[in-house]
Structures are given as C-alpha cells and as structure tokens.
N, CA and C of each residue as an Amber inpcrd file, in Angstrom:
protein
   501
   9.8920000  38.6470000  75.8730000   9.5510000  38.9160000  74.4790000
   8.0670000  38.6390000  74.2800000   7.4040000  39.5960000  73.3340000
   6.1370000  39.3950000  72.8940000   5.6060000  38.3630000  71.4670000
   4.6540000  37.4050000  71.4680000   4.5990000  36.8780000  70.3060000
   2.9630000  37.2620000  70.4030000   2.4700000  37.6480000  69.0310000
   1.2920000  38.1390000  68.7400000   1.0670000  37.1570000  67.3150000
  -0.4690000  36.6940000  67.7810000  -0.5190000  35.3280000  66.8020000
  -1.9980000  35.8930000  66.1610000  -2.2960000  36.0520000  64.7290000
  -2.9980000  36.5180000  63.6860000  -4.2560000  35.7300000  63.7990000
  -4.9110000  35.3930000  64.6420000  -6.2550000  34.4270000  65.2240000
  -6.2460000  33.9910000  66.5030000  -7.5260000  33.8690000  66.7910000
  -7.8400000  33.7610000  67.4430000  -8.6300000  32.0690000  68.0570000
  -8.1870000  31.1440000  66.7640000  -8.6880000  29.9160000  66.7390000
  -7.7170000  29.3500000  67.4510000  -8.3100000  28.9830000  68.8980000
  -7.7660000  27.8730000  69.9500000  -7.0230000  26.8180000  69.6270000
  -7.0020000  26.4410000  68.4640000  -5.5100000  25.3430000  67.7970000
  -4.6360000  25.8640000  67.6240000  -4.4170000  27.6240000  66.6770000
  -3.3480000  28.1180000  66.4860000  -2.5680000  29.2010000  67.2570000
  -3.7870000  29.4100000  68.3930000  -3.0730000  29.8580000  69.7120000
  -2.3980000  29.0470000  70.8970000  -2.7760000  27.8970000  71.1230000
  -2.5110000  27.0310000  71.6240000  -1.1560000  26.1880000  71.3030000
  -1.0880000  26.0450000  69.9860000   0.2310000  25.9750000  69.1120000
   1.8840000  26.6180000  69.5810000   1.0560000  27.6790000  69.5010000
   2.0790000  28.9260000  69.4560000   2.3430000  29.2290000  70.9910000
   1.1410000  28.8420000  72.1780000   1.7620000  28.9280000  73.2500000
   2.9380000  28.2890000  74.0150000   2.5410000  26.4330000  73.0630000
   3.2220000  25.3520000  73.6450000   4.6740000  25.9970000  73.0950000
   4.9860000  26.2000000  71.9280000   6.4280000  26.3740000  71.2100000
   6.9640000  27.7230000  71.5840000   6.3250000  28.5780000  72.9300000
   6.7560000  29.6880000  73.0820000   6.5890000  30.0270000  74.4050000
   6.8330000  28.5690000  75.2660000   5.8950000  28.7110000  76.4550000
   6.6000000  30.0120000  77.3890000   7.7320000  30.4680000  76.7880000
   8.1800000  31.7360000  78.0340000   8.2020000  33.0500000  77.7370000
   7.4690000  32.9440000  76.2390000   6.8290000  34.5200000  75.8940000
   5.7350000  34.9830000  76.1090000   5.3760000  36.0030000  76.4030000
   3.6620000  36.9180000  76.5740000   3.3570000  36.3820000  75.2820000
   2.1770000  35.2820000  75.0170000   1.4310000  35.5250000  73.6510000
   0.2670000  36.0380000  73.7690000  -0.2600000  36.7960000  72.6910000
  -1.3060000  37.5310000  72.7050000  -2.2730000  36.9080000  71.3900000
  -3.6140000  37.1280000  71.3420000  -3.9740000  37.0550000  70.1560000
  -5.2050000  37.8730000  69.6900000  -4.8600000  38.1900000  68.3800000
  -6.1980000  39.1250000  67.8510000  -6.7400000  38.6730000  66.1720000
  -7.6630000  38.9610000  66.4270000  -8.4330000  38.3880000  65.3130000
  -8.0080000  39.1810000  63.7860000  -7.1930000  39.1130000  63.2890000
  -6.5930000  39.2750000  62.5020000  -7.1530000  38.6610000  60.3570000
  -7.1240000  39.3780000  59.6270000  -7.6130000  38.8100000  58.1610000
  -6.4840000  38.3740000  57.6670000  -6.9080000  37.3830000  56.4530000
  -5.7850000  37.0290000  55.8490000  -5.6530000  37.8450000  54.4050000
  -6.6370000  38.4950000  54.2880000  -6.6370000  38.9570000  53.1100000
  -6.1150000  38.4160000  51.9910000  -6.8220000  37.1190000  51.9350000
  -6.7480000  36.3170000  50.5830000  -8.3890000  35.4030000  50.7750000
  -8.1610000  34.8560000  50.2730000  -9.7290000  33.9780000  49.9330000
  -9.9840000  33.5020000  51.1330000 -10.9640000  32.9820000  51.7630000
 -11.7230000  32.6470000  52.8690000 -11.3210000  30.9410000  52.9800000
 -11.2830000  30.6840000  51.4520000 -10.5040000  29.0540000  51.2590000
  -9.5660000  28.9900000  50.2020000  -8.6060000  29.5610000  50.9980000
  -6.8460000  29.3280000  49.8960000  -7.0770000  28.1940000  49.3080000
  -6.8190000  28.1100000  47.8200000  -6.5920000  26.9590000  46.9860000
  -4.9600000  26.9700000  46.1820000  -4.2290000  27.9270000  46.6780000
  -2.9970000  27.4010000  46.4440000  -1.9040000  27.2490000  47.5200000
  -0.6190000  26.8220000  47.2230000   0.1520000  26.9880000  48.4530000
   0.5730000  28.3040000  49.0160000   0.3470000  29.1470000  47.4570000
   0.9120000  30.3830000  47.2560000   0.1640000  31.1300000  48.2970000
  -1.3140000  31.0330000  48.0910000  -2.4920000  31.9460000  48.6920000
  -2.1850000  31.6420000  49.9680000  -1.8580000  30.8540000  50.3780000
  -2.3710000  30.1310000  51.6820000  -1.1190000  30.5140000  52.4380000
   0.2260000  30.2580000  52.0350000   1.3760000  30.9040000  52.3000000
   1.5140000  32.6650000  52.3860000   0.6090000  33.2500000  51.6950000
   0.8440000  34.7520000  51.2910000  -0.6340000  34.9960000  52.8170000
  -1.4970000  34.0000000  53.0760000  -2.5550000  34.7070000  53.9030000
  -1.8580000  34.8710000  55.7320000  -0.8940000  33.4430000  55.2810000
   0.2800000  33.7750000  56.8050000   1.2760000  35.0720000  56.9500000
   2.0140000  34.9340000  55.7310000   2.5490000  36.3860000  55.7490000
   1.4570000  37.4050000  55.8800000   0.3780000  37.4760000  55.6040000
  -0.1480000  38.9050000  55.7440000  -0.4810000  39.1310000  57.3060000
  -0.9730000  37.7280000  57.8550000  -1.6950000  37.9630000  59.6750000
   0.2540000  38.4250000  60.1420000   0.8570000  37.5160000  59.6910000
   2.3400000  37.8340000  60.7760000   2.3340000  39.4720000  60.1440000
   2.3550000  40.1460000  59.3820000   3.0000000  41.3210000  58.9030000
   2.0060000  42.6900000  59.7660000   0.6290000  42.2000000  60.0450000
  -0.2980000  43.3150000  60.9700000   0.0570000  42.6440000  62.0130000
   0.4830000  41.7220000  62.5820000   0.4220000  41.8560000  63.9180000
   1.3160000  42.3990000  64.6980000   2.6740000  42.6560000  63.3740000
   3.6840000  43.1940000  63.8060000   3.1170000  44.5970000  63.6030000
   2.3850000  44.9050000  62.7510000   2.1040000  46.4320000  62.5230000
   0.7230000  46.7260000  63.4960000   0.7430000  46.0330000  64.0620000
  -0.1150000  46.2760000  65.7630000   0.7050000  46.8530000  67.1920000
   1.9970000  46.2170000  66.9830000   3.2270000  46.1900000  68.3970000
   4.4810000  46.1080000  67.7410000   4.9460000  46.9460000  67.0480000
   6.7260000  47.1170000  66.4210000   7.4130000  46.5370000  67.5360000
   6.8960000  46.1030000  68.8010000   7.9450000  45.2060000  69.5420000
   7.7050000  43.9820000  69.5670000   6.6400000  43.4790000  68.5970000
   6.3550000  41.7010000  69.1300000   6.7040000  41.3720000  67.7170000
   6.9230000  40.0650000  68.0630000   7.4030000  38.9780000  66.9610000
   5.4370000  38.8090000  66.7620000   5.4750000  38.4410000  65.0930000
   3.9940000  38.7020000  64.3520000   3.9840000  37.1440000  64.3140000
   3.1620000  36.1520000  64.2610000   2.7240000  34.6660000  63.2320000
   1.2800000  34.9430000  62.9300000   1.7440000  34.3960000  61.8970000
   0.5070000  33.7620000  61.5800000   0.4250000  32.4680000  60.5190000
  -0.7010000  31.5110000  60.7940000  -1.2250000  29.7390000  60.4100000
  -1.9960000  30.2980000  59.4150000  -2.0840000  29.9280000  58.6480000
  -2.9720000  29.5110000  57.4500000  -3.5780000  28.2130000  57.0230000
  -4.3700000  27.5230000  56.9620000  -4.5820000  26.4550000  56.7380000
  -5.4370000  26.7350000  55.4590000  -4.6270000  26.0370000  54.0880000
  -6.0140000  25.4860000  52.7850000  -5.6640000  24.2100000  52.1310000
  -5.7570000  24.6460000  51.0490000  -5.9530000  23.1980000  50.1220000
  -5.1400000  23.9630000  48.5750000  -4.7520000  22.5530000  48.1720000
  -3.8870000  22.5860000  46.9600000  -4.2400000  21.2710000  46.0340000
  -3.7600000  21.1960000  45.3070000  -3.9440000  20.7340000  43.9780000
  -2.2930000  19.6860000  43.8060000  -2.3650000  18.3070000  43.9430000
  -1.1040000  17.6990000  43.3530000  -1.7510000  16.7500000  42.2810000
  -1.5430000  17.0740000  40.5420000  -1.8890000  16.0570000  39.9260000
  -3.4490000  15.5710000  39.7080000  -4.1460000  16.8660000  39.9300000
  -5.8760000  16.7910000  40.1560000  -6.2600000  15.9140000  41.6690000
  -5.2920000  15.6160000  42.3560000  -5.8020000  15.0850000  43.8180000
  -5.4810000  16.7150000  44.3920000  -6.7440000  16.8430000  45.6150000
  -6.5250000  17.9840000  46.1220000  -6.2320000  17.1080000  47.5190000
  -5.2030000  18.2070000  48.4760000  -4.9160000  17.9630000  49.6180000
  -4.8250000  19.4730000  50.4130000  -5.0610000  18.9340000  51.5650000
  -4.6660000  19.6060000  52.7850000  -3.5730000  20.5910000  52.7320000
  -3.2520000  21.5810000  52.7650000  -1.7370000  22.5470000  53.1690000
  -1.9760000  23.0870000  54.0590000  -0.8850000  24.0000000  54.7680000
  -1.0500000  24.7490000  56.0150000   0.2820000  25.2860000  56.0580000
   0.4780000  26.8140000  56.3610000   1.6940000  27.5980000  55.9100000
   1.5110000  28.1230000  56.9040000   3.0360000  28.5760000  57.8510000
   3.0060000  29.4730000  58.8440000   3.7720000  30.7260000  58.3940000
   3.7460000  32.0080000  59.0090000   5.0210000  33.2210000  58.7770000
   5.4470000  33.5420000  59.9840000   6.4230000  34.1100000  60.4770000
   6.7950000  34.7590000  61.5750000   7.5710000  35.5800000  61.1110000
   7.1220000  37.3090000  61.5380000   7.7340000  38.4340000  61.1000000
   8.1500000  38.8770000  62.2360000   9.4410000  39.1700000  62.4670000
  10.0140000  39.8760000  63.4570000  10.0230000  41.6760000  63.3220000
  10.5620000  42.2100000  64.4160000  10.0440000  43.8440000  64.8860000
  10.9890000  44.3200000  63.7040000  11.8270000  43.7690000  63.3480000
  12.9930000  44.6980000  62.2410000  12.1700000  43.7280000  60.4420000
  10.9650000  43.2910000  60.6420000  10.2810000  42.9500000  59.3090000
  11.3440000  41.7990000  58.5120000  12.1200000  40.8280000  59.0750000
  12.4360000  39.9240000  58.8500000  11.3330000  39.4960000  58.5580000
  11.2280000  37.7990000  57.2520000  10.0240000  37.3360000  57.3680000
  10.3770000  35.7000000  57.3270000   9.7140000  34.5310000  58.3060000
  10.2820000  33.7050000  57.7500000   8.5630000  32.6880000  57.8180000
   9.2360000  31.8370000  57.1030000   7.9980000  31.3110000  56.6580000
   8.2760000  29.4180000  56.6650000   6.8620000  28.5990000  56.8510000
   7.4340000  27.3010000  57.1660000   6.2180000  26.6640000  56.5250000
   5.7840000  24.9670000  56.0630000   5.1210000  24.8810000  55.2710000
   5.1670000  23.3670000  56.2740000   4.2040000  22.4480000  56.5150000
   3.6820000  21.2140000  57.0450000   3.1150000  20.4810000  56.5070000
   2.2920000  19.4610000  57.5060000   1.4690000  17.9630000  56.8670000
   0.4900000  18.4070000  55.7980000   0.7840000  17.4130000  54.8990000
  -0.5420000  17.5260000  53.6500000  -1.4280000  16.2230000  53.9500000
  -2.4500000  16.1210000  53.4210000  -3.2120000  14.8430000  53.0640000
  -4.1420000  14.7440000  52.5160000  -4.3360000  13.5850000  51.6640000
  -5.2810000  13.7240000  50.2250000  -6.3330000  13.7430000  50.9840000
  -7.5680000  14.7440000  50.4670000  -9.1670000  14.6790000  51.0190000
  -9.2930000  13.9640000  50.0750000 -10.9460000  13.2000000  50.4900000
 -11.9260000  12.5470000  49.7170000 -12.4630000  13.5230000  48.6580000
 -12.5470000  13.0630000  47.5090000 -13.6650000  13.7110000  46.3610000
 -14.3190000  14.3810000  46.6250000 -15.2950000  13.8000000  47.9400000
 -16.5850000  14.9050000  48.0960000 -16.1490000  16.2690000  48.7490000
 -14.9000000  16.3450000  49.3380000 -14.5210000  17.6570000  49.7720000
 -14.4990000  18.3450000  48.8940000 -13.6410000  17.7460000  47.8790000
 -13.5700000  18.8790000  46.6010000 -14.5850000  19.5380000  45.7810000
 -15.8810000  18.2260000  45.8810000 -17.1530000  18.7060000  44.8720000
 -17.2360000  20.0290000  45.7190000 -17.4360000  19.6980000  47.5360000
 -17.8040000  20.7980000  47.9390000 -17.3050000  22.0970000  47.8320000
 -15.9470000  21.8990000  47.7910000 -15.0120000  22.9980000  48.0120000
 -15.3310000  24.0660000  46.2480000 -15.5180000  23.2900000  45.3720000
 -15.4620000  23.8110000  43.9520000 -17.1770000  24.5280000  44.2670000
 -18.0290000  23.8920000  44.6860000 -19.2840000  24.8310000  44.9010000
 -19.1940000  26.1350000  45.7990000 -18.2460000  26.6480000  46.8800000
 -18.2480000  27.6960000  47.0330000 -17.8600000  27.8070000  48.9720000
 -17.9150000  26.0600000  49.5920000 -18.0130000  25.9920000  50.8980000
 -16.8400000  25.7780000  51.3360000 -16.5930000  26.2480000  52.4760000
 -15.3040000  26.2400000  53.3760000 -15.1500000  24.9990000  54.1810000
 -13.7210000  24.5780000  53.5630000 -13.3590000  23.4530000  54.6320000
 -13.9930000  23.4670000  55.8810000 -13.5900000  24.0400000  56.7400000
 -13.8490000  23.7570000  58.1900000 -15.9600000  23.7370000  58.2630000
 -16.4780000  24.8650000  57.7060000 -17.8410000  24.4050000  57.1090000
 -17.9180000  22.3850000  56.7660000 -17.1950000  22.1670000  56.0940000
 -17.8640000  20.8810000  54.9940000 -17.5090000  19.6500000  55.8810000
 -16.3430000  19.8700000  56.7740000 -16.0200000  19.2980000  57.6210000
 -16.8820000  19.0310000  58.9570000 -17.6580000  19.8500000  59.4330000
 -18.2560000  19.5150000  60.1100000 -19.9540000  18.6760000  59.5420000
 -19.9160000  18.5620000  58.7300000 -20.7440000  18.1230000  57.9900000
 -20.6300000  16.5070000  57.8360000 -19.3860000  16.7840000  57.3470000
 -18.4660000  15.3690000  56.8150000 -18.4570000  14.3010000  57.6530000
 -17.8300000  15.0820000  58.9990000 -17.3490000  14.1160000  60.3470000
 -17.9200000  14.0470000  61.3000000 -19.9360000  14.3560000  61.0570000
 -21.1340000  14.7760000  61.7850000 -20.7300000  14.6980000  63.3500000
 -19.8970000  16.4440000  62.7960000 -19.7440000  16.9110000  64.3460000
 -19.5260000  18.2800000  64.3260000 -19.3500000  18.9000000  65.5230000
 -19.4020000  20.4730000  66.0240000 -18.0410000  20.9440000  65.5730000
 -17.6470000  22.3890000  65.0490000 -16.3610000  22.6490000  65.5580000
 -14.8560000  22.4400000  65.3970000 -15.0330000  21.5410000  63.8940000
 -13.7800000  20.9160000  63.7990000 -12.7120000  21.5630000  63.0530000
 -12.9220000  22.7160000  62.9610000 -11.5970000  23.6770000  62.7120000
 -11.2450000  24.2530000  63.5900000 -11.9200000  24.3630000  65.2390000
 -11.6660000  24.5060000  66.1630000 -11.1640000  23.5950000  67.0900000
 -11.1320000  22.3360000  66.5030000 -10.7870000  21.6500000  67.5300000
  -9.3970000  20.1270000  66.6920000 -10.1200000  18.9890000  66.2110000
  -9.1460000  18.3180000  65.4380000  -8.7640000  18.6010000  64.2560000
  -9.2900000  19.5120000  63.4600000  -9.0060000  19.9620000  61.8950000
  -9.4020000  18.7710000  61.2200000  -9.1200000  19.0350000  59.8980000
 -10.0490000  18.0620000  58.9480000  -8.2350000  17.1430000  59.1040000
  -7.2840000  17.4870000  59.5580000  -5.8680000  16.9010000  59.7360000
  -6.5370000  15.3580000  60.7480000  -6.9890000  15.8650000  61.9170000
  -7.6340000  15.1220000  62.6570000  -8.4640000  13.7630000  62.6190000
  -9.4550000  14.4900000  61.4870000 -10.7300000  13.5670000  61.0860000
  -9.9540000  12.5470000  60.4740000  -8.8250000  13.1440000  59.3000000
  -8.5290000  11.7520000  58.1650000  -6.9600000  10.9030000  58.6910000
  -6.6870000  11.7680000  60.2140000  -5.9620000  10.7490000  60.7950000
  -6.2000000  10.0300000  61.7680000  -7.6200000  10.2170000  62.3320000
  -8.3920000   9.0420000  62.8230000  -7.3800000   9.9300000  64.4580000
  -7.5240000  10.9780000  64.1100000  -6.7720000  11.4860000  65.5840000
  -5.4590000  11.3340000  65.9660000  -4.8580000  10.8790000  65.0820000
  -3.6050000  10.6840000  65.2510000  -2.2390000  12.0240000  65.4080000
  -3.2640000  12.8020000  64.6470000  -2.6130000  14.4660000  64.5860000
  -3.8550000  15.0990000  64.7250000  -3.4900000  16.1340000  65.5680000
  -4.6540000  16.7190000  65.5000000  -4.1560000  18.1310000  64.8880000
  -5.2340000  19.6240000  64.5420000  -4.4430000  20.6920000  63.8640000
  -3.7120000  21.0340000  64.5520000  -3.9180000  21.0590000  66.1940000
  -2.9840000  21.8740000  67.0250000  -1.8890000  21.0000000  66.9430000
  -0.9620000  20.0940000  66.8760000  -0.1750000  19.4450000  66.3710000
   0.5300000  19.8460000  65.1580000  -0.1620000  19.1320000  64.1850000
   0.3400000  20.5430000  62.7760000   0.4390000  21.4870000  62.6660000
  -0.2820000  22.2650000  63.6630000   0.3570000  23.8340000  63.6610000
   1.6090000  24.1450000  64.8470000   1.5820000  23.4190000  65.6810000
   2.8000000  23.1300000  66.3790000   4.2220000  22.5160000  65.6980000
   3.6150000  22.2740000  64.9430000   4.8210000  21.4950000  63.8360000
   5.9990000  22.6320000  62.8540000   4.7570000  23.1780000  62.6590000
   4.6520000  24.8400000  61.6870000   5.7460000  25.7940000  62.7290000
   5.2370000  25.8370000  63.8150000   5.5090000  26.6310000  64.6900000
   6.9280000  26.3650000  64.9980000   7.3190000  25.6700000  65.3850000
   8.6580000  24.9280000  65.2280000   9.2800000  24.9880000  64.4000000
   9.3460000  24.8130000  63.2910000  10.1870000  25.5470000  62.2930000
  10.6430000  26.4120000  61.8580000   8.9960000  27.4430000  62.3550000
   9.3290000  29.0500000  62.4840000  10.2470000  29.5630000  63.3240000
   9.9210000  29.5290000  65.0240000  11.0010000  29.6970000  65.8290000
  12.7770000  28.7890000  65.6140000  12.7600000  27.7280000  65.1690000
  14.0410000  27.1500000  64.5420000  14.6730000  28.2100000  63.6080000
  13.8930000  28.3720000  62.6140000  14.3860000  29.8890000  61.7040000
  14.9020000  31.0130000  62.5410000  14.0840000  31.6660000  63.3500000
  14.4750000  32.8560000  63.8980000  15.6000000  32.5010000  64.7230000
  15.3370000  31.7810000  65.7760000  16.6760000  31.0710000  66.4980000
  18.4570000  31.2690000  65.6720000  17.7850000  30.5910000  65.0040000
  19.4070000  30.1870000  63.4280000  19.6060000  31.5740000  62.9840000
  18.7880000  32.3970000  62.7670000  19.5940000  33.0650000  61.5680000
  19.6210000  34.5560000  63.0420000  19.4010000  34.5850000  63.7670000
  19.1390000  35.8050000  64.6890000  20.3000000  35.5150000  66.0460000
  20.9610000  34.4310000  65.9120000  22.5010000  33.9430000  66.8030000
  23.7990000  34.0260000  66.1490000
C-alpha cells in the first residue's frame, strides 16, 4: 500500500514513516490552503484535510495525510494545536487532533503582528530550524516531545481509525 504525506517537513514525514513502516511513503510539497498560521482548530484541522484530499487527488491509489500544526485560543491563553487527516482512495476522511501547550505572551504579541510560529520560534529558542526539527512542542518541553513525536501521536490515531472502521 501507498501512503502519500502533504509535506515535505522531515518531522511529518518521518512521523508517518515510523507508524507505517511497511508502506511505500512518498512525499510532496503540498498547500494547505488556509492561512500560513492557522489560528483556529477549525483552520488548522480543515488545512490537514485539504493536504490529505490532493494527495489523494495526486494517486487514487494511495492513502492521502496530512499534519497541520497552529495555534488556538482557550480563554485568551493561546496554545499550540496540531490536526492530522487521512483520506483514503474511496475519499473516506478521518481526522485526529493531539498535544496542546500554553505559549508564552510574547509568541502571541508576535503571532498577532503578522509572524509565523516556526519563524518566531527560531528567534525565541536562538536557534536554526525548529519547525524542522523539535517544534516549538520541543522548545516548551525542554525536549521531552519533540514534533516528530506529536505528529507520530496524530499519526496513530489516524491509522487506528482506518484500521477500525475498514475490518
């Protein structure tokens, strides 16, 4: 079986290899066609369904995912979200939702001026790369999770779905 994953960022391919280690995965750089920095669960959930829904409309024979990672709003604290989809070849869609965690203030000043997490983050945690590598999940767990973890988490739930309802 084919799994075709909506990016090309080495956490959420890497993810998807570990939780699929006996399928061909492929990956292509794929849009989410929603904001560049989802601020709801909705957006951020709807930018996974859109990478899983072209990647299936790339190969009508591969199972589609796609990770989303943004930010949400609980109670004027903003936090962390991250939404996965997995669309199968007959356009099943299933969808899975993971770790949150409150950012600091100054993310948000930044985030409300116009800059992208993974941008502000490397700023933040004066270092290279960190949506490529620990996610801002990473930085505020002192490494304890890193994104590829949380998106492995994601990922797992997704294939649990398809598993269950496709036996």
């Amino acid at each position: 079986m084919k799994v075709i994953i909506g990016s090309k960022n080495p956490t959420k391919v890497q993810a998807v290899k570990e939780i699929f280690p006996t399928y061909e995965v492929h990956a292509l750089d794929i849009p989410s066609h929603v904001s560049s920095q989802p601020y709801t669960d909705e957006e951020t959930r709807l930018g996974a369904i859109n990478r899983a829904t072209q990647c299936v409309n790339q190969d009508s024979d591969a199972v589609g995912i796609g990770l989303e990672g943004g930010v949400m709003y609980v109670e004027n604290q903003l936090f962390l979200c991250n939404w996965g989809a997995l669309v199968t070849p007959t356009n099943q869609i299933f969808t899975a939702s993971g770790a949150r965690i409150l950012l600091p203030i100054e993310i948000d000043e930044q985030l409300k001026a116009g800059n992208e997490l993974g941008d502000i983050m490397d700023d933040y945690a004066n270092r290279k790369g960190v949506r490529h590598n620990e996610g801002a999940i990473g930085v505020f767990t002192n490494d304890l999770i890193t994104r590829q973890e949380m998106f492995m988490h994601v990922v797992k739930l997704l294939r649990g779905q398809l598993e269950y309802w496709n036996n």
